[in-house]
PyMOL Python script that loads the backbone (N, CA, C, O; Angstrom):
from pymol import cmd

cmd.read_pdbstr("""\
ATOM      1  N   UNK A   1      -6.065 -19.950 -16.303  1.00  0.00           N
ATOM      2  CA  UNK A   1      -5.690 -18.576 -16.525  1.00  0.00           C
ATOM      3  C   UNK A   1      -6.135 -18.187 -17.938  1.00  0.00           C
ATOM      4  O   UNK A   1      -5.803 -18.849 -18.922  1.00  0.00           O
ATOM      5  N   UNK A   2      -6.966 -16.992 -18.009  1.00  0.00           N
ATOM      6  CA  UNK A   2      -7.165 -16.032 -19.669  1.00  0.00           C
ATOM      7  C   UNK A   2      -5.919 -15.693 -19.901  1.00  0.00           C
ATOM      8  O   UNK A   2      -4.908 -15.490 -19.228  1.00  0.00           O
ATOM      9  N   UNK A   3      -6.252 -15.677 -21.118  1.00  0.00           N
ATOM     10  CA  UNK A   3      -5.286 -14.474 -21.865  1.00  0.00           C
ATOM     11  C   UNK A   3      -5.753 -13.136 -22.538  1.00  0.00           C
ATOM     12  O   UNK A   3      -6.782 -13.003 -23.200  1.00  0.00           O
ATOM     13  N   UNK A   4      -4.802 -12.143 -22.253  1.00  0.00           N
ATOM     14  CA  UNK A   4      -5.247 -10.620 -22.532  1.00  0.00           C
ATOM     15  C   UNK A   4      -4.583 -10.631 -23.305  1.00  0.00           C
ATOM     16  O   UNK A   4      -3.685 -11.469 -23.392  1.00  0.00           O
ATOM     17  N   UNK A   5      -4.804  -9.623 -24.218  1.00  0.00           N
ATOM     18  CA  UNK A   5      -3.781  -8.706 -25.420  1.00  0.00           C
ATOM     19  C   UNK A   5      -3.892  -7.200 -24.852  1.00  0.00           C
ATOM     20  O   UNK A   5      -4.912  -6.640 -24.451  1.00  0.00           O
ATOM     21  N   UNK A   6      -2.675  -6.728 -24.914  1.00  0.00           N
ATOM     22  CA  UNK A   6      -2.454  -5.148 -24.478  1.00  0.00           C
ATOM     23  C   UNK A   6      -1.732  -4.700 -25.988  1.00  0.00           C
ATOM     24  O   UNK A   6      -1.145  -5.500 -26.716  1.00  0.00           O
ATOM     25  N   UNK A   7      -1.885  -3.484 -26.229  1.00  0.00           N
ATOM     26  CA  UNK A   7      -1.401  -2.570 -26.863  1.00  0.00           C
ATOM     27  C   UNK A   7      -0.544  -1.793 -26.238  1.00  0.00           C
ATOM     28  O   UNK A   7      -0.788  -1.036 -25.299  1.00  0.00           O
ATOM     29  N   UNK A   8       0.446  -1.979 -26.753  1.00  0.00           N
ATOM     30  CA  UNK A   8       1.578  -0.426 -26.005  1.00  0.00           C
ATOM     31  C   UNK A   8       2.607  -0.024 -27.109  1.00  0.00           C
ATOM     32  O   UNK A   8       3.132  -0.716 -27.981  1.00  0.00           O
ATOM     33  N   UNK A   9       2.740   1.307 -26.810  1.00  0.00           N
ATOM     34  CA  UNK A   9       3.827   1.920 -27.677  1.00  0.00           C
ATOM     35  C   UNK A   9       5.025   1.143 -27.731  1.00  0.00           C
ATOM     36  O   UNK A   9       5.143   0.425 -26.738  1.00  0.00           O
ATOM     37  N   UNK A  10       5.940   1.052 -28.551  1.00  0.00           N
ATOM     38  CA  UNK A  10       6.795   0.650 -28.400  1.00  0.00           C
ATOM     39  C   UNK A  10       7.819   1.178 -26.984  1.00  0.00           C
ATOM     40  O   UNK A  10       8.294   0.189 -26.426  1.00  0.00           O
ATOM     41  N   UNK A  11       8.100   2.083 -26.534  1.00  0.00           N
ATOM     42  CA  UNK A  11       9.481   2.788 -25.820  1.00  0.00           C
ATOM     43  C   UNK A  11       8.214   1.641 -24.369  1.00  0.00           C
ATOM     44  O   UNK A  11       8.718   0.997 -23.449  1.00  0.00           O
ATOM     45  N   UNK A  12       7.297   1.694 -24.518  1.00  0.00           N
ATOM     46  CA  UNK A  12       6.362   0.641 -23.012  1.00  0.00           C
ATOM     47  C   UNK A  12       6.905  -0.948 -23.446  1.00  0.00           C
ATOM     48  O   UNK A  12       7.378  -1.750 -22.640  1.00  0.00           O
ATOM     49  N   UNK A  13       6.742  -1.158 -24.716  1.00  0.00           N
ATOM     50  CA  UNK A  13       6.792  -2.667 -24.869  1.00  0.00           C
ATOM     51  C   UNK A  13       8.525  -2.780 -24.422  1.00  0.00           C
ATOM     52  O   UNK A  13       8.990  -3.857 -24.050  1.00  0.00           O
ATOM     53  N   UNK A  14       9.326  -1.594 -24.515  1.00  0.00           N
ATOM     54  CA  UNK A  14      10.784  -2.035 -24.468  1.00  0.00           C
ATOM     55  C   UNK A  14      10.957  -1.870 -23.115  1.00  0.00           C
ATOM     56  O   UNK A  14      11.620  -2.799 -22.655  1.00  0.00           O
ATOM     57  N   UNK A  15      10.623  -1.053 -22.290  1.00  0.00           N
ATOM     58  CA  UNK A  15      10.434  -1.188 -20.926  1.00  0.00           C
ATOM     59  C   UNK A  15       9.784  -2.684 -20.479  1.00  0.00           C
ATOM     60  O   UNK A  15      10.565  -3.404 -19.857  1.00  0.00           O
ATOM     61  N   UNK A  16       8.947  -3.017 -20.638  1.00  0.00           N
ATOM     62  CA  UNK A  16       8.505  -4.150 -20.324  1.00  0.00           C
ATOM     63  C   UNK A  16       9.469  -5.359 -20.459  1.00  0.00           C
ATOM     64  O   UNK A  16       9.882  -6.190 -19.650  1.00  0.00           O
ATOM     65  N   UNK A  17       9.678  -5.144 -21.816  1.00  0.00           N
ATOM     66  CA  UNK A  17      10.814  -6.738 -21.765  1.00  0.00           C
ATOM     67  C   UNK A  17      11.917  -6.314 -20.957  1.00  0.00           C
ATOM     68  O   UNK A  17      12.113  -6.962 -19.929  1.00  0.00           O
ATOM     69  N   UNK A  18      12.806  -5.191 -21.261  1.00  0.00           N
ATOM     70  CA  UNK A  18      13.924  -4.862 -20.233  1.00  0.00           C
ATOM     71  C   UNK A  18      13.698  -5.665 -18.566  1.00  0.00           C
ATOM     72  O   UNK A  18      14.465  -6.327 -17.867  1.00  0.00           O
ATOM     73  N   UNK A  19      12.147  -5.179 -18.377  1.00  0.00           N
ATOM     74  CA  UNK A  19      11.932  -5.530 -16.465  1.00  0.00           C
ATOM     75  C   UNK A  19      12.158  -7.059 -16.352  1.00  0.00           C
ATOM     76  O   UNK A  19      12.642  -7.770 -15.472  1.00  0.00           O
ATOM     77  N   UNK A  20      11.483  -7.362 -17.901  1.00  0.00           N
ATOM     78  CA  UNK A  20      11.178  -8.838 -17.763  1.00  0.00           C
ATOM     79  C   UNK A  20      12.394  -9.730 -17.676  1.00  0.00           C
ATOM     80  O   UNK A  20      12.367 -10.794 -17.058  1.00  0.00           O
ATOM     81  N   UNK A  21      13.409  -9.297 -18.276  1.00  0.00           N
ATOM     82  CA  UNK A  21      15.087  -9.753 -18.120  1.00  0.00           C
ATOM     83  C   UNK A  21      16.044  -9.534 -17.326  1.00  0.00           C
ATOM     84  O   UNK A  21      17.158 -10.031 -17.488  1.00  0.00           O
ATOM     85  N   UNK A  22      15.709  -8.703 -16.290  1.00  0.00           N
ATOM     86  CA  UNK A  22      16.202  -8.014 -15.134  1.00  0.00           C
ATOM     87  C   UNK A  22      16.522  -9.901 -14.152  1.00  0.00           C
ATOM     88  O   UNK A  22      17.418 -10.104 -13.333  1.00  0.00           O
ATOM     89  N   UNK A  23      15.951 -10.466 -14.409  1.00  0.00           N
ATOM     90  CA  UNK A  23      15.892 -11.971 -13.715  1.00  0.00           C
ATOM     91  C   UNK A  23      14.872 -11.556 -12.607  1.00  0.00           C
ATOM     92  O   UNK A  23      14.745 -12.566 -11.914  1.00  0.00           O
ATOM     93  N   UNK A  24      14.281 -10.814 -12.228  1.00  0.00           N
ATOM     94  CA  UNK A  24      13.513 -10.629 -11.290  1.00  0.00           C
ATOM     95  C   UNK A  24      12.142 -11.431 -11.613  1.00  0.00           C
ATOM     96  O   UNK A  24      11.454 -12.060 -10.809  1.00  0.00           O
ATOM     97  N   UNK A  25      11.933 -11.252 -12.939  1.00  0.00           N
ATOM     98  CA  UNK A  25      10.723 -11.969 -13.480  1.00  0.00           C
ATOM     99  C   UNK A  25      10.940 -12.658 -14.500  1.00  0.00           C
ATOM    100  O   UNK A  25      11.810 -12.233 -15.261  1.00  0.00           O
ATOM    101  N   UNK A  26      10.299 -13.815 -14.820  1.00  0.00           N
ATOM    102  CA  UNK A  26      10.390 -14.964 -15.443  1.00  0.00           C
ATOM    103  C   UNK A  26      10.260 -14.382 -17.206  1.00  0.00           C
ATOM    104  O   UNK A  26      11.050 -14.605 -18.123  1.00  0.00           O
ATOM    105  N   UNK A  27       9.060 -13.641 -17.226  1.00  0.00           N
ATOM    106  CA  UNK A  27       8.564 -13.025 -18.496  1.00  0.00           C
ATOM    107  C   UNK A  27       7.532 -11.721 -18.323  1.00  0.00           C
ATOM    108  O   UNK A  27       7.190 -11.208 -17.258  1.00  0.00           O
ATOM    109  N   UNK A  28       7.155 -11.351 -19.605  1.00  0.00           N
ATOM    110  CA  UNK A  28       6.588 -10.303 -19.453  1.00  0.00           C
ATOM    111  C   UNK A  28       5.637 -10.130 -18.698  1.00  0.00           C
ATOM    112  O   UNK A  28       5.620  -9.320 -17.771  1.00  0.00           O
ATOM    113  N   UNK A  29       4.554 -11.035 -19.086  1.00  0.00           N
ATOM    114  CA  UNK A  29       3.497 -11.636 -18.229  1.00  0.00           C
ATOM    115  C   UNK A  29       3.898 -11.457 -16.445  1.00  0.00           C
ATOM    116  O   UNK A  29       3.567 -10.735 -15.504  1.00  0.00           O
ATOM    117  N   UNK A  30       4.505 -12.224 -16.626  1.00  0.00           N
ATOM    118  CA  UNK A  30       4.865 -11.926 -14.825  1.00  0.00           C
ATOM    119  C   UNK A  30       5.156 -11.093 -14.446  1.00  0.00           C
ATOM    120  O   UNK A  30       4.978 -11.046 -13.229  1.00  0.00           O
ATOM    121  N   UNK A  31       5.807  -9.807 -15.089  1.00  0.00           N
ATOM    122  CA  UNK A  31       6.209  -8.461 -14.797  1.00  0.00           C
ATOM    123  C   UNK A  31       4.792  -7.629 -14.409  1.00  0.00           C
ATOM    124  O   UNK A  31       4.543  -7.103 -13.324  1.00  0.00           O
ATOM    125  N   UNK A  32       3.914  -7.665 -15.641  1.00  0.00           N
ATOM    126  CA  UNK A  32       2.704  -7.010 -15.602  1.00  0.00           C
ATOM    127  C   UNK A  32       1.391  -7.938 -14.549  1.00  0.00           C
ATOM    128  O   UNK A  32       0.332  -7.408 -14.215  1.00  0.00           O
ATOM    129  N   UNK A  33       1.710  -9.083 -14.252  1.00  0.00           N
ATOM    130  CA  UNK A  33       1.309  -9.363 -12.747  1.00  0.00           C
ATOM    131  C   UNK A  33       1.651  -8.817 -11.665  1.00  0.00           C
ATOM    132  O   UNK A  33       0.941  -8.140 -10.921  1.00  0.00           O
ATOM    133  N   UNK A  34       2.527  -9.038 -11.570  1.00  0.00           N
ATOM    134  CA  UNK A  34       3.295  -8.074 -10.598  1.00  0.00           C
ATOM    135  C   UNK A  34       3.087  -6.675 -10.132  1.00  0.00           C
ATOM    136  O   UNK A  34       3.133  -6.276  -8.969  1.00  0.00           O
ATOM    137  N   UNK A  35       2.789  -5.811 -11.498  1.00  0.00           N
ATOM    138  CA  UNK A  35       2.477  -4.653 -11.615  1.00  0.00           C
ATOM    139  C   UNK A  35       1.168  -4.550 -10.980  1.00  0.00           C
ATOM    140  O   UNK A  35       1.037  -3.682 -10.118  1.00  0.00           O
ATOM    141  N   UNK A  36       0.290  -5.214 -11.238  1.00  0.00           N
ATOM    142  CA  UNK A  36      -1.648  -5.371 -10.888  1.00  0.00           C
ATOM    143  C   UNK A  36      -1.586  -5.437  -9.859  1.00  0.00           C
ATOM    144  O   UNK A  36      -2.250  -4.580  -9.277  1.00  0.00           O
ATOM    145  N   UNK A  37      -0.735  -6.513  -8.883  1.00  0.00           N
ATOM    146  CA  UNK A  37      -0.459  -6.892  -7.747  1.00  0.00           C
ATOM    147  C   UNK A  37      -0.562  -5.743  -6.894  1.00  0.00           C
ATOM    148  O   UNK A  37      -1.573  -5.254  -6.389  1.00  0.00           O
ATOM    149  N   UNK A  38       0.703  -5.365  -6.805  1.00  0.00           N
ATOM    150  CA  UNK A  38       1.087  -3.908  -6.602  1.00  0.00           C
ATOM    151  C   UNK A  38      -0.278  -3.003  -6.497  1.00  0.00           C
ATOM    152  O   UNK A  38      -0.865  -3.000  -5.415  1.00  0.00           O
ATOM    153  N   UNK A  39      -0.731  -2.339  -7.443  1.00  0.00           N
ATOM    154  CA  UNK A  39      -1.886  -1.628  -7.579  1.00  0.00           C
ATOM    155  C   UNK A  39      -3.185  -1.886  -6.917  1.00  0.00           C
ATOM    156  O   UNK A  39      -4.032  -1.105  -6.483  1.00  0.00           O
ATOM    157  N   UNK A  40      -3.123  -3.352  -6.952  1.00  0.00           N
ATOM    158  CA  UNK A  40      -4.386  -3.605  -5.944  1.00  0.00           C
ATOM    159  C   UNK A  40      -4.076  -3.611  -4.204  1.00  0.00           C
ATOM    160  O   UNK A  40      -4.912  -3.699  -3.305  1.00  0.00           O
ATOM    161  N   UNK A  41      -2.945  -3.516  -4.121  1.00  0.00           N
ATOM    162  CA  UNK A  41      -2.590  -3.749  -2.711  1.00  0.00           C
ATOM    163  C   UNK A  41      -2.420  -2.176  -2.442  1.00  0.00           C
ATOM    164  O   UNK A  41      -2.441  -1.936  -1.235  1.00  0.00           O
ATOM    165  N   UNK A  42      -2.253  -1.013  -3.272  1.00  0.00           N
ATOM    166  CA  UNK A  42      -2.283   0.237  -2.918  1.00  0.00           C
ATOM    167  C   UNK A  42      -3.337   1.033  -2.885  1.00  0.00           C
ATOM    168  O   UNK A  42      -3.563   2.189  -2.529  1.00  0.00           O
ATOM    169  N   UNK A  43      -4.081  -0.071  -3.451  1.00  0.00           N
ATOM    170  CA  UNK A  43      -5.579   0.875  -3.414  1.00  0.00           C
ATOM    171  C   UNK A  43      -6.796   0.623  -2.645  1.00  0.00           C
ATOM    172  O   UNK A  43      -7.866   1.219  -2.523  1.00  0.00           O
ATOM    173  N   UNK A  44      -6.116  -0.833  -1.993  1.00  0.00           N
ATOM    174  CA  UNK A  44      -6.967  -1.417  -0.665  1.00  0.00           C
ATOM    175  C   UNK A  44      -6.236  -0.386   0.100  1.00  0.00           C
ATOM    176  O   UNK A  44      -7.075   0.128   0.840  1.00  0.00           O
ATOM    177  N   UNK A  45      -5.058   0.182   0.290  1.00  0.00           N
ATOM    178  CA  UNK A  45      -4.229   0.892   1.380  1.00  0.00           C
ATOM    179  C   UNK A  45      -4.955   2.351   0.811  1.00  0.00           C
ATOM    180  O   UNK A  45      -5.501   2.902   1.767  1.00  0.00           O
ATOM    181  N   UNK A  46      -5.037   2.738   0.183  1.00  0.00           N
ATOM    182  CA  UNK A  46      -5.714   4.074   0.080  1.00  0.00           C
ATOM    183  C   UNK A  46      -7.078   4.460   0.645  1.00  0.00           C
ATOM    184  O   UNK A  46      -7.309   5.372   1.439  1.00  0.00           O
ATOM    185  N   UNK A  47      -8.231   3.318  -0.087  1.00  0.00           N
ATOM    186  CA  UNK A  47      -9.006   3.325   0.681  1.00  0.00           C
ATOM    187  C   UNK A  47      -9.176   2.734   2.140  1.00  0.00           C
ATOM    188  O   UNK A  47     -10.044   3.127   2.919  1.00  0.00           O
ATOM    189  N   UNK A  48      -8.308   1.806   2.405  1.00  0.00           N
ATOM    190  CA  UNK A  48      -8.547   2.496   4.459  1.00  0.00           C
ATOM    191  C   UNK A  48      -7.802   3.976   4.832  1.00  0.00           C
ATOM    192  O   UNK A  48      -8.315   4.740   5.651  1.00  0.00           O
ATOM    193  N   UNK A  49      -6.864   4.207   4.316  1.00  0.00           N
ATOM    194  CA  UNK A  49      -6.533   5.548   4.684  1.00  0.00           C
ATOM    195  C   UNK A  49      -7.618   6.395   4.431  1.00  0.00           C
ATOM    196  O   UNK A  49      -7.773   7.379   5.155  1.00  0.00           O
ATOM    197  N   UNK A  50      -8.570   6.110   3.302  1.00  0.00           N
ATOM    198  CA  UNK A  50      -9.736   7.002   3.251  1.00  0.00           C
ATOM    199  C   UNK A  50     -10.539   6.958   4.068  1.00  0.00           C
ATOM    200  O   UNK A  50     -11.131   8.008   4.319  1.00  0.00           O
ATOM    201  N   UNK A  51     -10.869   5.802   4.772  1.00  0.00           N
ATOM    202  CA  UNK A  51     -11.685   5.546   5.864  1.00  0.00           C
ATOM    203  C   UNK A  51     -11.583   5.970   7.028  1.00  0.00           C
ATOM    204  O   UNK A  51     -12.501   6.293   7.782  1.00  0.00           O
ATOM    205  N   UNK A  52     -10.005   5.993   7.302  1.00  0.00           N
ATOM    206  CA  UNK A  52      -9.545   6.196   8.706  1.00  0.00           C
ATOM    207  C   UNK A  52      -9.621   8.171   8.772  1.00  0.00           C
ATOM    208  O   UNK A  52     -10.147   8.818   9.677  1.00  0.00           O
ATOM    209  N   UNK A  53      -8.904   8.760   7.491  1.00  0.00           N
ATOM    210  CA  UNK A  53      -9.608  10.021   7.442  1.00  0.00           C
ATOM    211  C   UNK A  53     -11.061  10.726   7.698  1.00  0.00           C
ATOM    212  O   UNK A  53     -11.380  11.739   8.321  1.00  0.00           O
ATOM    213  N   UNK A  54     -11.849   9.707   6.909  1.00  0.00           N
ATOM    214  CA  UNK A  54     -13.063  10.193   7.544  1.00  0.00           C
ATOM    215  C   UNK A  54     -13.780   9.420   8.810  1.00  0.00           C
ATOM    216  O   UNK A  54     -14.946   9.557   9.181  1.00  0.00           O
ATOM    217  N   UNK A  55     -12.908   8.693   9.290  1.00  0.00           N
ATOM    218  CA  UNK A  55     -13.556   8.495  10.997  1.00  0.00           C
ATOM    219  C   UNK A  55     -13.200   9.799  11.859  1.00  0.00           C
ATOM    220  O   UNK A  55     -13.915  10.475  12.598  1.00  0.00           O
ATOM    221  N   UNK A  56     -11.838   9.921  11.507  1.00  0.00           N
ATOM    222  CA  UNK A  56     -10.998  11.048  12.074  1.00  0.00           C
ATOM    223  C   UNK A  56     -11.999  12.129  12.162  1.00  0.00           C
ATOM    224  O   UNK A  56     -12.548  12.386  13.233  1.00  0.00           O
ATOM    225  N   UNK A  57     -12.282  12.835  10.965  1.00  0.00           N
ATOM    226  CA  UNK A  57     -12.951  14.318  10.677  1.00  0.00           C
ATOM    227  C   UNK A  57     -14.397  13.800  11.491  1.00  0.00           C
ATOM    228  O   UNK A  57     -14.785  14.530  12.403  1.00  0.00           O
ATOM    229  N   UNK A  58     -15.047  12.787  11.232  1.00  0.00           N
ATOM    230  CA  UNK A  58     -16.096  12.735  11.864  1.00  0.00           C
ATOM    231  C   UNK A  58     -16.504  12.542  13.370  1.00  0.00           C
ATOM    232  O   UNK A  58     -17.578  12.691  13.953  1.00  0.00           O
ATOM    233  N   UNK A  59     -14.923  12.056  13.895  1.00  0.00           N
ATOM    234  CA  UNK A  59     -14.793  12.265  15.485  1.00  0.00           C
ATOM    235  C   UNK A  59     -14.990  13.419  15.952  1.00  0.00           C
ATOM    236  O   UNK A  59     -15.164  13.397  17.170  1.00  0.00           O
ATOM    237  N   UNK A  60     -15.044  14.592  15.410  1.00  0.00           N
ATOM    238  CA  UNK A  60     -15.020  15.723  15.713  1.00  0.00           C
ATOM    239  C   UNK A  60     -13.506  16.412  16.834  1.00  0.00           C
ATOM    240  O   UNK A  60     -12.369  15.995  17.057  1.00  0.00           O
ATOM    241  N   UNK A  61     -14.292  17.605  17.278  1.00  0.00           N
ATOM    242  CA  UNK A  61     -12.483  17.917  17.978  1.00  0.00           C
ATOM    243  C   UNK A  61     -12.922  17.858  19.251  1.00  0.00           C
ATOM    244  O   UNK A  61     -14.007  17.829  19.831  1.00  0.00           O
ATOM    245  N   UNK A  62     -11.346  17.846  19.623  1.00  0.00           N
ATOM    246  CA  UNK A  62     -11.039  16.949  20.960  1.00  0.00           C
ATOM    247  C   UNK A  62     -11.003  18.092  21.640  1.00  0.00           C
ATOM    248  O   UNK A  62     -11.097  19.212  21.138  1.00  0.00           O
ATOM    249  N   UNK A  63     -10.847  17.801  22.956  1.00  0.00           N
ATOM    250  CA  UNK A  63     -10.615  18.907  24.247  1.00  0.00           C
ATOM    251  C   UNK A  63      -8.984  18.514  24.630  1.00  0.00           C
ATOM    252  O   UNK A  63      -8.159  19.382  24.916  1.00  0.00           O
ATOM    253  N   UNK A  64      -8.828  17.776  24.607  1.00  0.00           N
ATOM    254  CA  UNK A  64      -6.990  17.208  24.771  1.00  0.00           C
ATOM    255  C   UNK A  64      -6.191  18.019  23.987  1.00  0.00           C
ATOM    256  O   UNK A  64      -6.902  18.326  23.030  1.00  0.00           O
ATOM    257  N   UNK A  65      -5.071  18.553  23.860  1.00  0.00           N
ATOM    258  CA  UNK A  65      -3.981  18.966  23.540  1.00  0.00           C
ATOM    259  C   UNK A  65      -3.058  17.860  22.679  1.00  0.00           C
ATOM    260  O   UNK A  65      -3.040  16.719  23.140  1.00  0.00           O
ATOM    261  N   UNK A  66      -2.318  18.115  21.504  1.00  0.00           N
ATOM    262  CA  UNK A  66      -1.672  17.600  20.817  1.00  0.00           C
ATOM    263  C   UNK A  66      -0.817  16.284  21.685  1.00  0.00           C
ATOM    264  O   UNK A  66      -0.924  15.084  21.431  1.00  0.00           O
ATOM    265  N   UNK A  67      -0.215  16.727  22.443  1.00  0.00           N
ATOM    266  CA  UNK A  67       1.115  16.194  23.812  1.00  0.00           C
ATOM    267  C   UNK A  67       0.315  15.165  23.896  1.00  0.00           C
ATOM    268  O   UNK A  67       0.448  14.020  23.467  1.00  0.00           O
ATOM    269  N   UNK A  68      -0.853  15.858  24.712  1.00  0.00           N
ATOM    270  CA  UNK A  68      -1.673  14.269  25.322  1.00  0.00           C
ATOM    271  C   UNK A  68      -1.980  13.496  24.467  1.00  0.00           C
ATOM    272  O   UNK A  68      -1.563  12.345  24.335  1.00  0.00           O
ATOM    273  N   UNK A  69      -2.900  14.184  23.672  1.00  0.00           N
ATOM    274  CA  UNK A  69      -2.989  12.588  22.729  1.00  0.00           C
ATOM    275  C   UNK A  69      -1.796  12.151  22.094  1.00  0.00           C
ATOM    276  O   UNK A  69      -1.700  10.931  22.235  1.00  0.00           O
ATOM    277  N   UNK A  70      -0.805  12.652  21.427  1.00  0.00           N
ATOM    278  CA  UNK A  70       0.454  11.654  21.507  1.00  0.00           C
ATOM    279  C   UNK A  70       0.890  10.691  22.550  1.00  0.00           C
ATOM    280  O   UNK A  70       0.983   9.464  22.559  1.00  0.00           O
ATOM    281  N   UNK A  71       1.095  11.486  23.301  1.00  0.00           N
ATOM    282  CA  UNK A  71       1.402  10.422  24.814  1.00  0.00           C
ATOM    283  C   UNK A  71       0.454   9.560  24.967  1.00  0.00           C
ATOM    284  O   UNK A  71       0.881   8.439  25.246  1.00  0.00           O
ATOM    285  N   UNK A  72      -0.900   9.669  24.876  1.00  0.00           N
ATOM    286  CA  UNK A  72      -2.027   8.305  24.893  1.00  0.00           C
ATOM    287  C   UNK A  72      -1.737   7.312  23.568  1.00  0.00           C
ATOM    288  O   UNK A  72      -2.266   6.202  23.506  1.00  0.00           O
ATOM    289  N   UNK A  73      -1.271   7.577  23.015  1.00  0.00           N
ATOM    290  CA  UNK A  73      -0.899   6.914  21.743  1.00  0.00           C
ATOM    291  C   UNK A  73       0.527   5.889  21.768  1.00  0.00           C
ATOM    292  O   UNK A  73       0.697   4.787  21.247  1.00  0.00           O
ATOM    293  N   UNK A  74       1.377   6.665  22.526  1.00  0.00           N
ATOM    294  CA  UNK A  74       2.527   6.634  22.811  1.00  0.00           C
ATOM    295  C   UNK A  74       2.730   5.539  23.502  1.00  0.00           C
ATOM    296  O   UNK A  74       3.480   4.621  23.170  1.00  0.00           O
ATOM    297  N   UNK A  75       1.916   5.616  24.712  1.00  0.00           N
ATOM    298  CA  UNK A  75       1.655   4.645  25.813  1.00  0.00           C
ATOM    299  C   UNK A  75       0.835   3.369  25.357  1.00  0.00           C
ATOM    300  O   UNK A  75       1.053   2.243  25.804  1.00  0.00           O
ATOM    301  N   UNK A  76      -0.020   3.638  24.526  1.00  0.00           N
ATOM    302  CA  UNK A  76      -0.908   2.240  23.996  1.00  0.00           C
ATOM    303  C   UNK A  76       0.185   1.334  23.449  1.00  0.00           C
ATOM    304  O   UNK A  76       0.281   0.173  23.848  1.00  0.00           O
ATOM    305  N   UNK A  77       1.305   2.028  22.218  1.00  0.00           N
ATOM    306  CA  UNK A  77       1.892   1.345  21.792  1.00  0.00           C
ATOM    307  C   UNK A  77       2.978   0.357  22.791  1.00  0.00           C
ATOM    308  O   UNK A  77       3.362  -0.812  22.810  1.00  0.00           O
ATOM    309  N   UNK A  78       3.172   1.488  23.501  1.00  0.00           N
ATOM    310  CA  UNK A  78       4.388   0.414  24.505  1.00  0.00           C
ATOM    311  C   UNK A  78       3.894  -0.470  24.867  1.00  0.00           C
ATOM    312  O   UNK A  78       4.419  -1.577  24.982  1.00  0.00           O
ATOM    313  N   UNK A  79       2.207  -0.033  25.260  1.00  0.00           N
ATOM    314  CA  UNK A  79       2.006  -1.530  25.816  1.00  0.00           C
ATOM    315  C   UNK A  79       1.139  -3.207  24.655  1.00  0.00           C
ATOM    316  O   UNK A  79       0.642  -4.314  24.864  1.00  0.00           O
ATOM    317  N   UNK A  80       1.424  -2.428  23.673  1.00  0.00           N
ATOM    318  CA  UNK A  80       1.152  -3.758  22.750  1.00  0.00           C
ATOM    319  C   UNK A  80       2.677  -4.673  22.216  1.00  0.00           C
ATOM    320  O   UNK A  80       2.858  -5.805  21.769  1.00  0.00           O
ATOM    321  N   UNK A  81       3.598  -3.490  22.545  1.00  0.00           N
ATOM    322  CA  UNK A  81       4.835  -4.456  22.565  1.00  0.00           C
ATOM    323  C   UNK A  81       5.197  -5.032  23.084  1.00  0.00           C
ATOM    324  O   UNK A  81       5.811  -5.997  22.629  1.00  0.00           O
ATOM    325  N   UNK A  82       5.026  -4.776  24.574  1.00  0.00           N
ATOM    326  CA  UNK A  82       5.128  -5.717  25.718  1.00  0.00           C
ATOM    327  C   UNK A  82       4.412  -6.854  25.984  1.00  0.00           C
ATOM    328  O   UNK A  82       4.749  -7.937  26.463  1.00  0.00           O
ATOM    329  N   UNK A  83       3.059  -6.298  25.479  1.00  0.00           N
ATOM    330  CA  UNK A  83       2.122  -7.744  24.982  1.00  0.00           C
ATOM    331  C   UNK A  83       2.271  -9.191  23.932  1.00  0.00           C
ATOM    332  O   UNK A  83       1.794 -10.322  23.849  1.00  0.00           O
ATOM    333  N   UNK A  84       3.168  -8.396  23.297  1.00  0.00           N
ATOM    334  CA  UNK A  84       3.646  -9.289  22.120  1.00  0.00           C
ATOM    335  C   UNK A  84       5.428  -9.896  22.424  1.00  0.00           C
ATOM    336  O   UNK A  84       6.167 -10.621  21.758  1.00  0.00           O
ATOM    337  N   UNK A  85       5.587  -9.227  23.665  1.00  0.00           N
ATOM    338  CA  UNK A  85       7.308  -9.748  24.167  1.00  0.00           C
ATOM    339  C   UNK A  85       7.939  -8.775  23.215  1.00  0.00           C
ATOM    340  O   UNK A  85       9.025  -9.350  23.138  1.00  0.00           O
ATOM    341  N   UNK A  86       8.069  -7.749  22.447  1.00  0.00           N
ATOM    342  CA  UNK A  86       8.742  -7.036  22.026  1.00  0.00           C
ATOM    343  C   UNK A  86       9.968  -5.687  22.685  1.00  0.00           C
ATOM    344  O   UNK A  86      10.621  -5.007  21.894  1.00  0.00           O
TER     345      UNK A  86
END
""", "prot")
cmd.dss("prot")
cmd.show_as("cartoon", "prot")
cmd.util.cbc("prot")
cmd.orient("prot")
């Protein structure tokens, strides 16, 4: 493992140790892992939501009615629960 140096205002550095004593995390370090963690796992989730948006728009429009495609949706799911014994 590197080591970084960060700069932060103080009222950040006192936030930081506060999280870090919460017992949730060992030390600061682990707090601001944690934090990265976080961020990278929301921004893999953003960009597929970006993806899945533009499959969407690029499907173009449907001839089906709102109802139906819910209900086709509706119905797929029931049956992946049942697939899975749910």
């Amino acid at each position: 493992m590197t080591t970084m140096n960060v700069s932060l205002p103080d009222q950040m550095k006192r936030w930081v140790e506060v999280q870090a004593h919460t017992g949730r995390y060992s030390n600061a370090s682990d707090y601001v892992r944690d934090l990265i963690r976080r961020d990278q796992e929301q921004t893999v989730k953003i960009v597929e939501m970006q993806r899945l948006v533009s499959e969407g728009l690029g499907s173009g429009i449907s001839d089906q009615s709102m109802v139906a495609i819910l209900n086709f949706f509706r119905l797929q799911a029931e049956a992946k629960k049942q697939d899975h014994g749910l």
